[in-house]
C-alpha positions as a Markdown table, in Angstrom:
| # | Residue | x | y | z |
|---|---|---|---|---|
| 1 | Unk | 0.0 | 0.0 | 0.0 |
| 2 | Unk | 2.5 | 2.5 | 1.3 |
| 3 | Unk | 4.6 | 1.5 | -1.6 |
| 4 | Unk | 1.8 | 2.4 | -4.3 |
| 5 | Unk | 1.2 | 5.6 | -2.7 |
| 6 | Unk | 4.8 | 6.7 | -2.9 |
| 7 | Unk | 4.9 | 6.2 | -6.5 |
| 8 | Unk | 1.4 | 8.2 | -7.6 |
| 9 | Unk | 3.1 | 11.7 | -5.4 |
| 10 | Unk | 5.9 | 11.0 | -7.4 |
| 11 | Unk | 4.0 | 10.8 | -10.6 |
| 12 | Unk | 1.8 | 13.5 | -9.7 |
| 13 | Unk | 4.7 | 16.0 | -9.0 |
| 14 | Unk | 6.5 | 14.9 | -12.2 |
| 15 | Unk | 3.5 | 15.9 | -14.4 |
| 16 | Unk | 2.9 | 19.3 | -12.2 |
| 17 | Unk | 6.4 | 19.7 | -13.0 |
| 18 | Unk | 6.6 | 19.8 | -16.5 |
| 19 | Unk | 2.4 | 20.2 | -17.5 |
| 20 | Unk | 2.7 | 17.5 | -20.1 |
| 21 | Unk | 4.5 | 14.2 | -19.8 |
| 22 | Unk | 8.2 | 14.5 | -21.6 |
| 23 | Unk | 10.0 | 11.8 | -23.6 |
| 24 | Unk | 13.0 | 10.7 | -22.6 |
| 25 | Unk | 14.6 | 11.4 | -25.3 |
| 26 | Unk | 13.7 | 15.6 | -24.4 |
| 27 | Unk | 14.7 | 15.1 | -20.6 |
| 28 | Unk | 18.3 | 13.9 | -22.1 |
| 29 | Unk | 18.6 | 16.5 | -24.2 |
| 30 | Unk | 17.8 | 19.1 | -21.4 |
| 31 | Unk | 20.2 | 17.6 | -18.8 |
| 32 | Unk | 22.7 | 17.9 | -22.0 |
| 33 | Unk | 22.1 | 21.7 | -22.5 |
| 34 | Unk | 22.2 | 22.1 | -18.7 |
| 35 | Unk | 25.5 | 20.6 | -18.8 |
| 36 | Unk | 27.1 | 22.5 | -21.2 |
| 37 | Unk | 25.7 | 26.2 | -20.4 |
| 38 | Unk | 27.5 | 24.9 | -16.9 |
| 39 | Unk | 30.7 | 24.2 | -18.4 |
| 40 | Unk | 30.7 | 27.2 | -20.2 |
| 41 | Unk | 30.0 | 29.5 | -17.2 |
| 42 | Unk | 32.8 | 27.4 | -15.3 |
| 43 | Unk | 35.2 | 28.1 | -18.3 |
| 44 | Unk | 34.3 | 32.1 | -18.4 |
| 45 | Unk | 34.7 | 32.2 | -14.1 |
| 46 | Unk | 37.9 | 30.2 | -14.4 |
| 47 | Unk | 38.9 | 33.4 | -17.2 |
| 48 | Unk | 38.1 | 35.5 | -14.9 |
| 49 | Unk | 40.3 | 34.6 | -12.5 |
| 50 | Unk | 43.1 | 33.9 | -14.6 |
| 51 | Unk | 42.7 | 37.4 | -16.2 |
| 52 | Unk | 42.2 | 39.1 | -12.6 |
| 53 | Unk | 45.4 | 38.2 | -11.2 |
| 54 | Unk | 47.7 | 38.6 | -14.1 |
């Protein structure tokens, strides 16, 4: 019982989430982007840095 109930919340706050229910294929692809806009902003900090103290 408690078991079931777990899953429907989690279910229920996936589809809140997002409004309609995403394919896979779309949640990889925006954990890709997320990555890379994260890399970049690591990159242009680690710049920074480099280009403050020298």
């Amino acid at each position: 019982m408690a078991k079931k109930r777990k899953e429907s919340t989690q279910e229920n706050l996936r589809s809140s989430e997002s409004g309609t229910p995403q394919k896979p294929a779309q949640l990889i692809e925006d954990v890709r982007q997320a990555q890379t806009e994260a890399m970049k902003e690591d990159r242009m900090r680690e710049q920074r840095r480099k280009g403050g103290r020298g």
